[in-house]
N, C-alpha and C positions, 0 to 999 in steps of 0.2 A: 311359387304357388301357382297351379293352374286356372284358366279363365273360371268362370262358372260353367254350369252347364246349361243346354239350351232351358233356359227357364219358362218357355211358354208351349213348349211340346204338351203338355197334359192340356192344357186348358183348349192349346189350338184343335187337336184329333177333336176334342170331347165338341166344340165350336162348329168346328166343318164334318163331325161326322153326324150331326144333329140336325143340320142346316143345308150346309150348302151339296155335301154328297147326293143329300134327295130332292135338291131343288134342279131344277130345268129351265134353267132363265132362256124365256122365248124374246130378245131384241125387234124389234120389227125394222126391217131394211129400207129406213126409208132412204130417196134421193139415188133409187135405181141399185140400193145393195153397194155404196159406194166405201172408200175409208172412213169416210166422215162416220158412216154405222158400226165400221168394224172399232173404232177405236171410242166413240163415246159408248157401244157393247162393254166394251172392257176394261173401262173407266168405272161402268156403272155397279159392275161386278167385283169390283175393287173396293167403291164403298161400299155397295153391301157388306162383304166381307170386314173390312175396319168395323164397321158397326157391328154387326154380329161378336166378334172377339170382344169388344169393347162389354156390351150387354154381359158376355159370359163370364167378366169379370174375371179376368188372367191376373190381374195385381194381383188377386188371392188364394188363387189356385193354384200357382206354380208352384214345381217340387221346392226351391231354394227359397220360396214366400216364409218370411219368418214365421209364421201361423202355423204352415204346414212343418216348418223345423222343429216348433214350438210340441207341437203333437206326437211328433217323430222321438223327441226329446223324452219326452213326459212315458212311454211305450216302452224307450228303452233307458229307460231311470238308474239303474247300477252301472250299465256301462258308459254313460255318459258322466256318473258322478266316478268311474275308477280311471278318467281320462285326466292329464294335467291340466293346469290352468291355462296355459297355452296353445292345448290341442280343443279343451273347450270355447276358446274362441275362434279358433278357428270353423270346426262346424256349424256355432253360432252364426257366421257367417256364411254360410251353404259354399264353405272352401273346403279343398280336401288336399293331400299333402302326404309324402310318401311316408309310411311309417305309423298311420291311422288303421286301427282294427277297423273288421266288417262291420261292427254295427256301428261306428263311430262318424263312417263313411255313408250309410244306411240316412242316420240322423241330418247328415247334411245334401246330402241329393234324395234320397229316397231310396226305392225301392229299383232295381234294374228290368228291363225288358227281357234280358236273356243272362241264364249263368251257365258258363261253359265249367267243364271240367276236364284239366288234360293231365300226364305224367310224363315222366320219363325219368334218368336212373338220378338226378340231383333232387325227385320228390314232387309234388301234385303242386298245381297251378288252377287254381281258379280263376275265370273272366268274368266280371259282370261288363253286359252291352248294355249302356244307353240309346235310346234311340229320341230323334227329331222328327218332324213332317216338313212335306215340301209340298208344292202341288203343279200340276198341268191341267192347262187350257187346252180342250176339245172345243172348236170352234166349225161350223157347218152351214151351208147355206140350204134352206128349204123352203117350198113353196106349200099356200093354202090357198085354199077356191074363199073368195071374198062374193058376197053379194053388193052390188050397186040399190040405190034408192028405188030405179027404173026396173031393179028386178035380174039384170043381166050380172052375168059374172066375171071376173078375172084372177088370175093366177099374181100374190100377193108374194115378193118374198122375205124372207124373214133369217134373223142368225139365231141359228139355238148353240148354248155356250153350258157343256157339261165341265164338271170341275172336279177332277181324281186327288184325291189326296192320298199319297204312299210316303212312308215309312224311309227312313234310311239311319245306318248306324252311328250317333254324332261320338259318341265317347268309348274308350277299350278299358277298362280297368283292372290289374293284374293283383293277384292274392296271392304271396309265399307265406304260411305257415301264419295264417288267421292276420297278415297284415299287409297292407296296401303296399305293392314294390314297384309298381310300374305303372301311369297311365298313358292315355293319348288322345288326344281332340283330334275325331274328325270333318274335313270341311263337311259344310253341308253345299248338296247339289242344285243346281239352278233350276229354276222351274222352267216347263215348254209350252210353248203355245202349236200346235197343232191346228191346220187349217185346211181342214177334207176339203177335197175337189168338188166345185161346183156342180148339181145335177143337171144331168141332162132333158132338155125338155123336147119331146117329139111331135 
């Protein structure tokens, strides 16, 4: 029986594409723009992030969240009641298992990001793609004109820390003749931190 699947992909896109995609967290560089800023920057950006996912409530939003199996279930009520007892528990469980029809598999992960469709002379092959998110640190050093008390100015620098969040394909799933023949977990990819060159000041 395969892992589950990523169970927090929906909640997380819906999390950082709501939040953190359009936020611009400006860090101020204190202590000369030293490590000390770059890494409590992106500590700080971290709890954000826990807290935000937390708030969005991912226990319950995940595709394999019994709630969401629960609905899934209920949706497709005849083919979940023409499944054995054995294969009903298993979607019960947001498992899937070679030899489970589409909608059976449907009920226990949900719904796919992509469905391919291929042939060739032994007959059609369906793929349902799942997909996960990852994300990358864009990290930058920039300066602003600060005002002093006295009225004079100085050049203030600061880290602005953008956060991309992209897509990749975690799970392959293969369909001969309306029933699940083959699947595949794929790893999911590391996230990057990126760190523009410092500007030049003239």
């Amino acid at each position: 029986m395969p892992p589950r699947s990523d169970r927090r992909a929906a909640c997380f896109r819906w999390a950082l594409g709501a939040s953190l995609r359009s936020v611009h967290m400006k860090i101020q560089g204190q202590r000369g723009g030293s490590t000390w800023a770059l890494v409590n920057g992106v500590q700080a950006g971290a709890i954000a992030l826990t807290a935000m996912l937390l708030l969005a409530g991912c226990a319950s939003t995940a595709p394999t969240d019994p709630k969401q199996i629960a609905k899934r279930r209920t949706e497709k009520a005849a083919a979940y009641a023409a499944l054995s007892s054995e294969h009903q528990a298993v979607v019960d469980h947001g498992q899937i298992r070679v030899g489970l029809p589409e909608d059976a598999v449907y009920i226990a992960w949900g719904k796919p990001a992509q469905v391919l469709r291929s042939g060739d002379a032994s007959g059609e092959t369906i793929t349902w793609l799942y997909e996960g998110t990852t994300t990358d640190d864009y990290l930058s050093w920039n300066y602003r004109e600060v005002i002093r008390k006295d009225g004079t100015t100085y050049l203030d620098r600061f880290l602005d820390r953008d956060i991309n969040v992209r897509t990749y394909v975690s799970a392959e799933l293969l369909f001969r003749d309306g029933k699940l023949a083959s699947w595949k977990m794929l790893p999911k990819p590391g996230s990057n931190t990126i760190l523009a060159p410092q500007p030049f000041l003239r």
